[in-house]
N, C-alpha and C positions, 0 to 999 in steps of 0.2 A: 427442116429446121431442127436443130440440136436440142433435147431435153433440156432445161436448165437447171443448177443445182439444189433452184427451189422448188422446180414443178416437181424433181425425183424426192425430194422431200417429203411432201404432200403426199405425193404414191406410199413412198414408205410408211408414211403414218398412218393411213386410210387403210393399206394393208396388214397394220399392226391391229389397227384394230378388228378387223376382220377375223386376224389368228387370234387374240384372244375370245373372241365368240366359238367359234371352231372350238378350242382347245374348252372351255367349258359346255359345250354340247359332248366333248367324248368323256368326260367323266372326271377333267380336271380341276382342283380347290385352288388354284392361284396359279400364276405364269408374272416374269418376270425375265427380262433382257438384259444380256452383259457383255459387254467388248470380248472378243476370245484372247486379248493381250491382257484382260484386267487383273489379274492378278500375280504380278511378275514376282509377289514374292514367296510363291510355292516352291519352284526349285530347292530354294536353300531351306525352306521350312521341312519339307519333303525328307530334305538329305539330312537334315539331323537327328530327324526323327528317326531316318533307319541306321544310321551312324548309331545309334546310343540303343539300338536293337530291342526296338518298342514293338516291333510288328511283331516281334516270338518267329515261328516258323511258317509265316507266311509269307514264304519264299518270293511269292509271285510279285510283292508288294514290291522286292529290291530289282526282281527281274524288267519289271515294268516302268521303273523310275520314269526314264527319260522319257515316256510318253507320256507317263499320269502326271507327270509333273505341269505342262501349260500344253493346251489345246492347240498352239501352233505346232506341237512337235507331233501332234497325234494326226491332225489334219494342218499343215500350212494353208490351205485355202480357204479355210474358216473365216470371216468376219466378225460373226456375231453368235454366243451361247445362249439357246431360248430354256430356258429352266423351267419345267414343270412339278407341279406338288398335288399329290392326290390322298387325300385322308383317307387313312382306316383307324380311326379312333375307337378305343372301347366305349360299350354300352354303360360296363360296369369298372368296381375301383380294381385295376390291376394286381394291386397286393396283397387283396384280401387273402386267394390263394394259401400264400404264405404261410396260413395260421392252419393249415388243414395237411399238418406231414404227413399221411397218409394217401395225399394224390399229390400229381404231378404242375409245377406249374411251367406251363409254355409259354415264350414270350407271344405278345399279342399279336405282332404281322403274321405269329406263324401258325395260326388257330385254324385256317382253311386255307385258299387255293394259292399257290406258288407267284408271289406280286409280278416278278420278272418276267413271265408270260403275259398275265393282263397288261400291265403298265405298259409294255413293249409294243404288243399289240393296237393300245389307244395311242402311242404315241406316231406308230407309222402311221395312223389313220390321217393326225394332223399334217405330220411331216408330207405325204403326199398331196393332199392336198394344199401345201404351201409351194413345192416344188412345181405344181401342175400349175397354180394361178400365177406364181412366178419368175416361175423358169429357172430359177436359180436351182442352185445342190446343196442336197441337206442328207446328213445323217445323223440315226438316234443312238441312242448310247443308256443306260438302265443298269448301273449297280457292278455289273460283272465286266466292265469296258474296263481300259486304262482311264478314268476321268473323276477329277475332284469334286464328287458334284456339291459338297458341301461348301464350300468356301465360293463355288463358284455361282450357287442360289447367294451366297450372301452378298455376293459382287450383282446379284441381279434384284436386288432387293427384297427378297422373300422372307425376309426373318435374317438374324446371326447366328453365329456360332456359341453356344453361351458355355459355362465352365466347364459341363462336362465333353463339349466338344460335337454335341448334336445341332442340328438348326433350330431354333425355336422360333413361332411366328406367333403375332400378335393375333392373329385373327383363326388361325389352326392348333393353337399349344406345339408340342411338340409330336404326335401323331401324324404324320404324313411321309409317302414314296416321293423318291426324286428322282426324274426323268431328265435326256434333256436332248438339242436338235439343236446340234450345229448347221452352221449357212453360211452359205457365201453371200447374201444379203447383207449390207453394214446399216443393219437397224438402228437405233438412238439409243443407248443404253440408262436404263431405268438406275434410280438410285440409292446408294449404297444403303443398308437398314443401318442404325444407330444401333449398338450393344445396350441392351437396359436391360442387365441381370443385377448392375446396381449393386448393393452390399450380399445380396443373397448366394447363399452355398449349401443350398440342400439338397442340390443332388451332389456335391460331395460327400459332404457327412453320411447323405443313404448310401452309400456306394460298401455293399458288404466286405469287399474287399481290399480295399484303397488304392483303386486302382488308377485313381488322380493324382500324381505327383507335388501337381500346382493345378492352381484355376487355370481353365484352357489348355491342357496337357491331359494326354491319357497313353499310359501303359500296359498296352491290349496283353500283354504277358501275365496282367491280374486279373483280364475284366469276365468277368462270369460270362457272359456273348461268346468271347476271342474260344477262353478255357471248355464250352460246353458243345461248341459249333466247331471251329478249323484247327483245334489242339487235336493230335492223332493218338498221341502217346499216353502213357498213363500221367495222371492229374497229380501235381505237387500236394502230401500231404494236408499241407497249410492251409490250402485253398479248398479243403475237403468239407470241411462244418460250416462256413460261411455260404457256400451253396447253397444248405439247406433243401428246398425241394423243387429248385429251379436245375429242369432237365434238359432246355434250351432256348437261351438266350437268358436275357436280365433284361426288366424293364424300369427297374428300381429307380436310375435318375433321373429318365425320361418321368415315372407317374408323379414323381413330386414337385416338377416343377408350377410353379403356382401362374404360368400362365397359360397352364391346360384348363383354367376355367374359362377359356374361352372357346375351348374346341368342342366338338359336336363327333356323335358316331359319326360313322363312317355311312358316305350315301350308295356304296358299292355294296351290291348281295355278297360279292366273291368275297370280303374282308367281315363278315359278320363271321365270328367264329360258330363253328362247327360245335352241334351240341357234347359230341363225344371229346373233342378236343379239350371243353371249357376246363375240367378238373376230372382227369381220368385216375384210375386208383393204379398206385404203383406194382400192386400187385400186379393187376392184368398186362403192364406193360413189361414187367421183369419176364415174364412167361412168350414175349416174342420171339419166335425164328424168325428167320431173315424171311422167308415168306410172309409172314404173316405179317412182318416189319416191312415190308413193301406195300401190302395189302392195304394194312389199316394208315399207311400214309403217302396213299396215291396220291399225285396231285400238288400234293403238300411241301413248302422247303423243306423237313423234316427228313424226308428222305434224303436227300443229297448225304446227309453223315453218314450214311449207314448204321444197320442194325449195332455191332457189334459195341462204337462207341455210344448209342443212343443207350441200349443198356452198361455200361460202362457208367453211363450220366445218370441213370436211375437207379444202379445199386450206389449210389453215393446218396441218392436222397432216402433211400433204404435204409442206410446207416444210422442217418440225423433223424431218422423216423420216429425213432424209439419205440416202435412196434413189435411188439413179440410175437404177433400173429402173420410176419413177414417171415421170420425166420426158415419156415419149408422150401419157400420158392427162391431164397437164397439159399439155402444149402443145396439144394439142386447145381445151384448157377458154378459152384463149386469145377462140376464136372465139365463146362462148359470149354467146347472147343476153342475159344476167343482167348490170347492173355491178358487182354485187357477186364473182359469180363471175370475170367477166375481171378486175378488181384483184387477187383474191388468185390465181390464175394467174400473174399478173405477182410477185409477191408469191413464191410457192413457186418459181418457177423462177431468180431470185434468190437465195435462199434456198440451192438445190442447187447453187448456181455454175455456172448455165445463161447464162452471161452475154451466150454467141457468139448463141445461140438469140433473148434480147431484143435485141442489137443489127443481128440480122438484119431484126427485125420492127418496129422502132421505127418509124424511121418512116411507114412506110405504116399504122402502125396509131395514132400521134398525129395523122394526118390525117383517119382516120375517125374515132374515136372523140371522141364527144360527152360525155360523162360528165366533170367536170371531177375526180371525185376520180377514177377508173384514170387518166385521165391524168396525175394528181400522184404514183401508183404507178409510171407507167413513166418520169417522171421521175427519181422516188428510185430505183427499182433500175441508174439509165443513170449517177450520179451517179459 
């Protein structure tokens, strides 16, 4: 006798709930269900966004359009997007950092172990065993896929999207990894969240750079994250004093939204920052080779930049330091094999009113140096 379309119903639901049990036994803070057609109007959202060339140079973003765009083009066999969220919330306030230019502040997922491997990890855990109970195919996807996962937790009801363009959830703040398991199961899809950001725009206003054009718009070409993380080249000017002593990432709009009074640390070991990580002194970080730049960030996103731009991002917070007691270990950074590195050397010691130090060095060092942008730094700081 043929299943009917109610008895498959009642499976699916029975089975819903089941995955959500699973998925909070592996280490998940909420799951949420979304049609893989629901959001049809990414495409066009997608294409103006790299039309008006918001992504900067990250190339991958225009490479990848046509998949990242809707989940049918990435998988046709999809049904249903199961969206997971997993907290790693600070212990402590975010910003305080901020006031202490003499150490380094790191954005907060990236304080200890690399999320994309855990996350990854707990998600095949579910994904398998949803495949194995029922039969259907499923694959995970984590950050580095072609896949919207933001807009498309908001289609699964997990929070929205609020002005500055992150999720925010009623019950997590904005502190949580997004995961997610498509299936060819056509689950019931969960619904939409309601926008309640309401009159508020304080992670506007925080936002050092303005890197918000309008509420719900962001132009990664300003945003201290895009500029300190997947920017390769040397850093515009402009965007050099606003840094201040964020050497990667920016948590600035995320720590002030006012419905992080609901979120809680993190119940993961792997997301409790690392003691060395919390507020390391810029000193000891300007003093890394690339060894010792692998070393001290095994494990860690951190690594993925490489040495060369990670101090690159530290002698900028050198600069805004206003520390005279930096000055040696930047004059060093001077001779530094990297161009990126000697420009902002040149750059920070500037910056400290080192001025006797680059007029010593000028020119012997516009005669060696090949590099046409340090030379237009040691230009501007001779000016």
């Amino acid at each position: 006798m043929p299943i009917s379309i109610s008895d498959r119903a009642k499976d699916l639901n029975a089975l819903r709930g089941e995955l959500l049990a699973r998925a909070k036994e592996a280490g998940f803070d909420d799951v949420g269900i979304a049609r893989a057609d629901a959001r049809g109007d990414l495409p066009a959202r997608l294409d103006e966004w790299l039309v008006e060339g918001r992504h900067g140079n990250m190339d991958w973003m225009a490479e990848t359009a046509a998949r990242r765009a809707a989940p049918a083009t990435l998988w046709p066999e999809a049904k249903s997007v199961i969206m997971l969220a997993m907290n790693y919330g600070p212990d402590t306030d975010p910003l305080e950092i901020l006031g202490h230019r003499d150490r380094a502040a790191i954005s907060v997922y990236a304080q200890n172990r690399d999320y994309h491997d855990l996350v990854k990890k707990r998600l095949k855990q579910v994904a398998r065993w949803l495949a194995k109970t029922s039969g259907a195919e499923v694959k995970v996807f984590v950050d580095t896929a072609p896949v919207m996962e933001k807009p498309l937790a908001e289609a699964a009801g997990l929070g929205w999207q609020g002005k500055h363009t992150n999720l925010v959830s009623r019950t997590l703040g904005s502190w949580f990894f997004l995961g997610s398991i498509f299936t060819t199961l056509d689950f019931e899809a969960d619904k939409r969240h309601d926008d309640r950001c309401g009159e508020c725009r304080r992670c506007l206003d925080a936002c050092p750079t303005k890197a918000f054009p309008a509420p719900y718009e962001l132009d990664a070409r300003r945003c201290i994250s895009y500029l300190t993380i997947e920017h390769k080249g040397h850093i515009a000017r402009e965007f050099r004093e606003p840094m201040g002593n964020r050497i990667y990432g920016c948590d600035d709009c995320l720590a002030v939204c006012p419905w992080n009074k609901f979120a809680n640390r993190a119940r993961e070991e792997a997301f409790h920052p690392r003691d060395e990580l919390r507020a390391p002194l810029l000193s000891d970080l300007a003093r890394l080779d690339d060894a010792a730049f692998r070393a001290f960030f095994s494990g860690s996103p951190v690594k993925r930049i490489g040495r060369d731009r990670f101090v690159r991002n530290v002698l900028i917070a050198i600069g805004n330091s206003g520390d005279p007691s930096l000055v040696p270990v930047t004059t060093a950074l001077l001779e530094d094999a990297s161009p990126l590195v000697r420009a902002m050397a040149v750059w920070a010691l500037a910056q400290l009113g080192q001025g006797d130090i680059l007029r010593a060095r000028a020119e012997t060092a516009l005669q060696a140096e090949a590099d046409e942008a340090v030379r237009e730094e040691w230009r501007y700081s001779l000016r």
